[in-house]
C-alpha positions in Angstrom: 18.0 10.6 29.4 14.7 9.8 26.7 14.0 13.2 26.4 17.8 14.5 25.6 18.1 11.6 22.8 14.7 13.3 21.9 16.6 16.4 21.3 19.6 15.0 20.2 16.9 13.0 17.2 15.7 16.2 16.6 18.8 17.9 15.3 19.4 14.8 13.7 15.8 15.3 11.9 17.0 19.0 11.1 20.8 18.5 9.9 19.0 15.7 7.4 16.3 18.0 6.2 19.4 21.1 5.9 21.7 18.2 3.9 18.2 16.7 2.0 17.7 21.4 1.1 21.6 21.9 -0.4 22.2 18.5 -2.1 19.5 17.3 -3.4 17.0 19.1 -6.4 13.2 19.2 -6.0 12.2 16.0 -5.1 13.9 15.0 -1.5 14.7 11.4 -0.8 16.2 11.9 2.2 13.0 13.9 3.6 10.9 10.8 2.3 12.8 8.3 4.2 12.4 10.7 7.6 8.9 11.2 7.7 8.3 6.9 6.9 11.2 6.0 10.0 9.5 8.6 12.1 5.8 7.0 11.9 7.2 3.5 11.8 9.6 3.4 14.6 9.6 7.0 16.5 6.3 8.2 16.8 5.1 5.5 18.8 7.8 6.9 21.3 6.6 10.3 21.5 3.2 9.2 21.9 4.2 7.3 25.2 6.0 9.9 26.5 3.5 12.3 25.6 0.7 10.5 27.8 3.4 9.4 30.4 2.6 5.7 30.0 5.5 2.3 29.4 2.3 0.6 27.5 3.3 0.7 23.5 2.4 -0.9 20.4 0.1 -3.3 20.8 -0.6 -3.1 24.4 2.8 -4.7 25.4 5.1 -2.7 28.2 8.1 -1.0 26.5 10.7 -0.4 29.3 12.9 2.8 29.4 16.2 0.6 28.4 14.3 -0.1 25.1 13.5 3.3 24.4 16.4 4.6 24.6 17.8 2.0 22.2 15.2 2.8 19.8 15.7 6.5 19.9 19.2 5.9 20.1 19.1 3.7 16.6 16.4 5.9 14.8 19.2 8.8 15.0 21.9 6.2 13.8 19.5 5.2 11.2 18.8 8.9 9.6 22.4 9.5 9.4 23.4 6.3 7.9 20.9 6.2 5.3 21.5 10.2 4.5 25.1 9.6 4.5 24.6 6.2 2.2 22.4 8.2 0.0 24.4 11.3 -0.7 27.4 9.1 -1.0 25.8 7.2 -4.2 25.8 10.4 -5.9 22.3 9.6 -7.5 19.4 12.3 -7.6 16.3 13.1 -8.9 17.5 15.9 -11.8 14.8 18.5 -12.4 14.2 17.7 -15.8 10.7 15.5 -15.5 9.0 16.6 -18.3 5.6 18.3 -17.3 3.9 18.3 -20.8 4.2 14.1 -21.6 2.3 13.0 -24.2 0.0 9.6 -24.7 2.5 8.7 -27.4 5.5 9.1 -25.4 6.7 5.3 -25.3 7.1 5.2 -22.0 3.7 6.7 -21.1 2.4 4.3 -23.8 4.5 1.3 -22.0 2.7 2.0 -18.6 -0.8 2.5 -19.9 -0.5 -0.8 -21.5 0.7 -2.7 -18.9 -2.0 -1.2 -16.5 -4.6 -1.8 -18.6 -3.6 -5.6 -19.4 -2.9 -6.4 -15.3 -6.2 -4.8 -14.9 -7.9 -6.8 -17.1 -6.8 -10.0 -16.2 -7.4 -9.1 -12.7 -11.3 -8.7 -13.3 -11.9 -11.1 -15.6 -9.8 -13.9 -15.0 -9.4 -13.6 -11.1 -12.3 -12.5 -10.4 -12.5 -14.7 -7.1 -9.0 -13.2 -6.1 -10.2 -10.1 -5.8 -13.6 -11.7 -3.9 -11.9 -13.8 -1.9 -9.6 -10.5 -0.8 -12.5 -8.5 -0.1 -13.6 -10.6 2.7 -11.3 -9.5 5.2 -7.5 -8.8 5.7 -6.7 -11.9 6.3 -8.6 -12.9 3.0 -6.3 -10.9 1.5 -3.2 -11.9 2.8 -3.8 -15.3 2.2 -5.0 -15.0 -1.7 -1.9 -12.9 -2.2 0.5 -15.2 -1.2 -1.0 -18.4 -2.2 -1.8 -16.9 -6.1 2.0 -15.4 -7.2 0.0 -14.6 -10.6 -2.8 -12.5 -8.6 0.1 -10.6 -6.4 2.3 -9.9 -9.5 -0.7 -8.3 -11.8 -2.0 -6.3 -8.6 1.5 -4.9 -8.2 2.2 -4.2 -12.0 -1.9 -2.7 -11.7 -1.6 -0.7 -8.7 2.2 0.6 -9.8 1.2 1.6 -12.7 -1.7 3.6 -12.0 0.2 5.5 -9.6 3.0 6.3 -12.1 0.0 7.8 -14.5 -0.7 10.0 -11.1 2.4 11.1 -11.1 2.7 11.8 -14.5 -0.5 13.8 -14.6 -0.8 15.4 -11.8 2.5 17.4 -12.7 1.2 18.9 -15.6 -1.6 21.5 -16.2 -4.6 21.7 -14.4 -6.5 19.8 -16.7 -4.2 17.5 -16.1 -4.3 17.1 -12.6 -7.9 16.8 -12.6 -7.6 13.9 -15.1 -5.1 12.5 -12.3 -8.1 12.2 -10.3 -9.2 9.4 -12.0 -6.8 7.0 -11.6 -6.7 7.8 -8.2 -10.1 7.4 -7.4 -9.6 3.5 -8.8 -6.5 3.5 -6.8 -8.5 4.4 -3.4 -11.7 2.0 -4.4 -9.4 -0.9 -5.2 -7.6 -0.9 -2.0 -11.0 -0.7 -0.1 -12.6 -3.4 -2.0 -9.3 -6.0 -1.8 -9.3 -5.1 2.0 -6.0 -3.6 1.3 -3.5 -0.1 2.5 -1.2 0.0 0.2 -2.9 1.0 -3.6 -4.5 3.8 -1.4 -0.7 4.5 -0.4 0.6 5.0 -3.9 -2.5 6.6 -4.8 -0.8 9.3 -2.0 2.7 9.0 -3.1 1.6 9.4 -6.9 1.1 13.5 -6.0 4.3 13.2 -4.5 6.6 14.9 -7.9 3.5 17.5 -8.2 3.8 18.1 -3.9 7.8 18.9 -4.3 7.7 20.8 -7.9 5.1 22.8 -6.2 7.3 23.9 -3.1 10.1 24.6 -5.4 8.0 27.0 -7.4 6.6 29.1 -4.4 10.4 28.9 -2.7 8.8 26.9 0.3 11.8 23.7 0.3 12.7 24.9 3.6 13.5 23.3 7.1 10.3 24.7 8.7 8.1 23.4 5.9 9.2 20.0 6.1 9.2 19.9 10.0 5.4 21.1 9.7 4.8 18.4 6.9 6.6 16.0 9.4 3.8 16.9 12.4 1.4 16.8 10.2 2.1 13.2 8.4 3.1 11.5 12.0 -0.7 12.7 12.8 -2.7 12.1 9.7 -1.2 8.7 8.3 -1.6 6.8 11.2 -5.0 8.4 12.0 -6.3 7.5 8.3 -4.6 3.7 8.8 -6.7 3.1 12.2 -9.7 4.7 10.2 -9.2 2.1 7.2 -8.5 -0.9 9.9 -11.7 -0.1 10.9 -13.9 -0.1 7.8 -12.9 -3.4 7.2 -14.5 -4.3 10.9 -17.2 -2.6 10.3 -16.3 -0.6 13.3 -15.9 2.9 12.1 -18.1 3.9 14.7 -16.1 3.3 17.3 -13.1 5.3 15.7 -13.4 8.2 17.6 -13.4 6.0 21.1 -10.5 3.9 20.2 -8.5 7.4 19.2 -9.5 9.3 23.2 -8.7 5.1 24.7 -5.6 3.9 22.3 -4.4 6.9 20.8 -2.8 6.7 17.0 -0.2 4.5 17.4 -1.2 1.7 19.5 -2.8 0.0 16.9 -1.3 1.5 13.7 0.7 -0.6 10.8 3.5 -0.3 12.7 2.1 -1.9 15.9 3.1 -5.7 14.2 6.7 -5.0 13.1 7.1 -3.2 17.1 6.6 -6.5 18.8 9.5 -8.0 16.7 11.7 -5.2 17.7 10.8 -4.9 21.7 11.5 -8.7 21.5 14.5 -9.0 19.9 16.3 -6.0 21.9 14.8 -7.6 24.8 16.2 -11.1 24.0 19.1 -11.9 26.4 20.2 -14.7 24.3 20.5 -12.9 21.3 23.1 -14.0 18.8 24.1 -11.4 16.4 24.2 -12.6 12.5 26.4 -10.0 11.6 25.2 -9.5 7.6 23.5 -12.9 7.1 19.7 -12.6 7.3 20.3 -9.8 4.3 20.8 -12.6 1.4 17.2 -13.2 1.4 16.3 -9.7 0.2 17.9 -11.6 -3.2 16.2 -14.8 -3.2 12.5 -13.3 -2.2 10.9 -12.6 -5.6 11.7 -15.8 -6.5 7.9 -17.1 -6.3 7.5 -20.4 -3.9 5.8 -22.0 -6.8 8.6 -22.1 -8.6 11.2 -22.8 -5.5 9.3 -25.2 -3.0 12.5 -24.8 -0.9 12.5 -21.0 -0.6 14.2 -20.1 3.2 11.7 -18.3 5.3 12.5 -14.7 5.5 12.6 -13.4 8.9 9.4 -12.5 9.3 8.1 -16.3 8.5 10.5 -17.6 11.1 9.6 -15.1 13.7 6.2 -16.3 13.0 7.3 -19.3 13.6 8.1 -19.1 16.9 5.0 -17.8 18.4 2.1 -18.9 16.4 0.9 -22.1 17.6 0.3 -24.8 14.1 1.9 -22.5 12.1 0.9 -23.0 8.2 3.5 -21.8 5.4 2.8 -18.3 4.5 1.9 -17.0 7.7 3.9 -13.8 9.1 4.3 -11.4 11.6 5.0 -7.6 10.9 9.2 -7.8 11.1 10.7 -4.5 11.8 13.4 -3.7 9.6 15.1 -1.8 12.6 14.6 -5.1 14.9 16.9 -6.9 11.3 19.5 -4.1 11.9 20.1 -5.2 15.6 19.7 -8.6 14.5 22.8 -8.6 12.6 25.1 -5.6 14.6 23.2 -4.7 17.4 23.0 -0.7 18.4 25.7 -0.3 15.6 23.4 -2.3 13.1 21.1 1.0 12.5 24.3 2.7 11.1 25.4 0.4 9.1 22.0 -1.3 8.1 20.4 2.0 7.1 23.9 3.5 4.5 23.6 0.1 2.7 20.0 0.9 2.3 20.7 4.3 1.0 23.1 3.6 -0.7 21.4 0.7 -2.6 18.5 3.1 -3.4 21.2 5.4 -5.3 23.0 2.4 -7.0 18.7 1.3 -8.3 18.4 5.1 -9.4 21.6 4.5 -11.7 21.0 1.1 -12.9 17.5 2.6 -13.8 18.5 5.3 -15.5 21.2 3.7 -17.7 18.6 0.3 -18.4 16.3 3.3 -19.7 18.5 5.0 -21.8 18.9 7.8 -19.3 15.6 9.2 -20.2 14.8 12.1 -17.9 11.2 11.4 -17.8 11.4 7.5 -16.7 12.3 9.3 -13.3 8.5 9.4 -12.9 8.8 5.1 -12.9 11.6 5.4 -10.6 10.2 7.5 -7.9 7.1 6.0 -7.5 9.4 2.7 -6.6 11.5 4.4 -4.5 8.5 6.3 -2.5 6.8 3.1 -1.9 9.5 1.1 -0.9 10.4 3.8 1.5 7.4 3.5 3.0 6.5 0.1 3.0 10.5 -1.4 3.7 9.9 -0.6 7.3 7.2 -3.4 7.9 9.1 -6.2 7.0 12.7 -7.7 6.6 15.2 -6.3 4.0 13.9 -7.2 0.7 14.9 -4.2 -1.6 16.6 -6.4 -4.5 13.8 -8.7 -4.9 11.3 -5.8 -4.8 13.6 -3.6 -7.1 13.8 -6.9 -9.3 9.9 -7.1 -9.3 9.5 -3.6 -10.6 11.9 -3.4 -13.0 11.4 -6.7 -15.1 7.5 -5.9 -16.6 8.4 -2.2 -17.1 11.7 -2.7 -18.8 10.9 -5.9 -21.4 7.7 -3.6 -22.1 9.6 -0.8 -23.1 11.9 -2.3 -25.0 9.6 -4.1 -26.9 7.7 -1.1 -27.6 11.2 0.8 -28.4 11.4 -2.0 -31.0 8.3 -1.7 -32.4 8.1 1.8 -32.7 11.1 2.0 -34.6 10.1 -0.7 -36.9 7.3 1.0 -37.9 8.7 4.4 -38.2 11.4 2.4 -40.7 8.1 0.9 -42.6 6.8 4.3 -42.6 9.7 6.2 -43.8 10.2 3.2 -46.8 6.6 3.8 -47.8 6.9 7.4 -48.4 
């Protein structure tokens, strides 16, 4: 039975790509979200099955009954969020502007803004980043006990990926100029003991990756089942190798790949547990839609609202750490949220109100930006991330989206303002 859901997944994985081909332009959403549900939630499958064993994520023995809910929900949840997605009617036009210039205000909006977060970051917390650097638990714990700290490394790390993405589409000067930003990108992450800036440093060639395809006619099925194998083999092989360096036990990566394998011990190992427990949970009382409000309330800082639910990862957290202190988590899947609330049904429905959501952001973006062609670059770099990173935790899209949005957009305006003020003084003077 596993391996004809395998084969029923991958048509599913083929119909998305041929629907991601004829609907949408260069850059393919729908592609995006594939490859990140296949590494978070399906790989680990074919791995087992692969070396014949029942012993997943983490060690812990996934039964066949659990499988085959998984496989059965990753093909609910490629359909739902392709079908959610199209059905917004939002795309990436292919209209981003290649040859952006320094003055462009919204180029000039997202240098500034890096270049403000960063400095704050080094000069004022410099202990932050010190205290991040120890370990990844350093990290976790100085991000969510300094709101200030998280919110300038996000604006920091964003927007140094948007300048990737803006450069590396252009000429080749250009894109060797993009090399800059994402060597800080890459050195950052290592020193605050963190994945994720060396992530968007990744996802900032994205635009460049896709433009490219579309000029040497290669946006085709086979190439994005190859960039599938590939991706479900690299990303989790570079994650172990990062998990490592901050052990000091890059030594031993070669060992742990020939004893573990890649996805025993990969991000997605955390957010697994939750989702072998909760299908497993006899008890289980469905929610039906109510765990989802948080995703509203979350970038609300705890600072500010001492009485701030715990999102489901915090209560799961909860429940099996022993003297648990606010702030601690466990990886949440967002697939174990989706059975949470509807059960098998759940990845469906779950996964079109997710794609659909990222088209409704695209619009609201577009329109708060005066539908700019170019401010696409802000947009996808958002959307890439969250694609990837949405799969670790409980829904949270709004309060991300919300997070995002708010620095970028006063910014601009303000600039908008400005620049037209002075072009007004200007224009009086002559």
């Amino acid at each position: 039975m596993i391996y004809l859901l395998i084969i029923v997944l991958l048509l599913a994985i083929y119909q998305a790509f041929d629907y991601s081909i004829r609907s949408e332009d260069s850059i393919k959403v729908i592609v995006l979200f594939v490859l990140f549900a296949f590494v978070y939630y399906l790989g680990i499958i074919f791995e087992m099955q692969i070396k014949g064993t029942s012993i997943g994520a983490f060690g812990i023995i996934i039964n066949e009954r659990v499988r085959l809910i998984i496989l059965s929900m990753g093909i609910l949840s490629i359909a739902g969020f392709s079908s959610g997605y199209l059905v917004s009617g939002f795309k990436f036009k292919d209209s981003l502007k290649s040859d952006l210039l320094f003055s462009d205000i919204l180029v000039v909006t997202v240098v500034v803004l890096t270049s403000i977060s960063g400095i704050l970051l080094f000069v004022v917390f410099t202990d932050s980043i010190l205290n991040s650097s120890s370990s990844y638990s350093g990290n976790f714990t100085e991000t969510y006990s300094n709101p200030v700290y998280a919110f300038l490394k996000e604006i920091f790390t964003y927007g140094l990926a948007i300048l990737i993405s803006v450069l590396a589409n252009g000429s080749r000067n250009r894109k060797l100029i993009a090399l800059v930003p994402t060597i800080i990108l890459i050195v950052f992450g290592m020193i605050t003991s963190d994945k994720d800036p060396i992530l968007l440093s990744v996802l900032g060639w994205g635009v460049a990756f896709f433009y490219r395809l579309t000029q040497l006619r290669l946006q085709t099925k086979r190439t994005y089942f190859i960039t599938l194998i590939l991706m479900s083999l690299i990303i989790p092989a570079l994650s172990l190798l990062f998990s490592m360096y901050r052990t000091d036990a890059i030594k031993e990566f070669s060992k742990q790949l020939g004893i573990n394998g890649l996805y025993t011990y990969f991000d997605a190992s955390g957010p697994y547990e939750s989702l072998v427990s909760v299908i497993e949970d006899p008890n289980i009382h469905f929610e039906y839609g109510k765990t989802y409000y948080w995703g509203f309330i979350g970038w609300i800082p705890k600072s500010v609202w001492q009485g701030r639910p715990l999102d489901l990862s915090e209560s799961y957290a909860k429940e099996k750490i022993r003297n648990w202190q606010p702030g601690q988590g466990l990886g949440y899947s967002l697939l174990a949220e989706a059975y949470k609330n509807f059960g098998v049904a759940g990845a469906l429905i779950q996964y079109f109100m997710i794609g659909l959501l990222f088209g409704f952001f695209g619009k609201l973006f577009m329109w708060l930006f005066k539908n700019k062609s170019e401010v696409g670059y802000l947009f996808y770099i958002w959307l890439a991330y969250n694609l990837a990173i949405m799969h670790r935790g409980p829904f949270n899209l709004p309060s991300s989206f919300i997070r995002f949005l708010l620095p970028f957009l006063l910014s601009y305006w303000s600039l908008d303002i400005l620049f037209q003020f002075y072009a007004r003084w200007r224009s009086k003077r002559v």
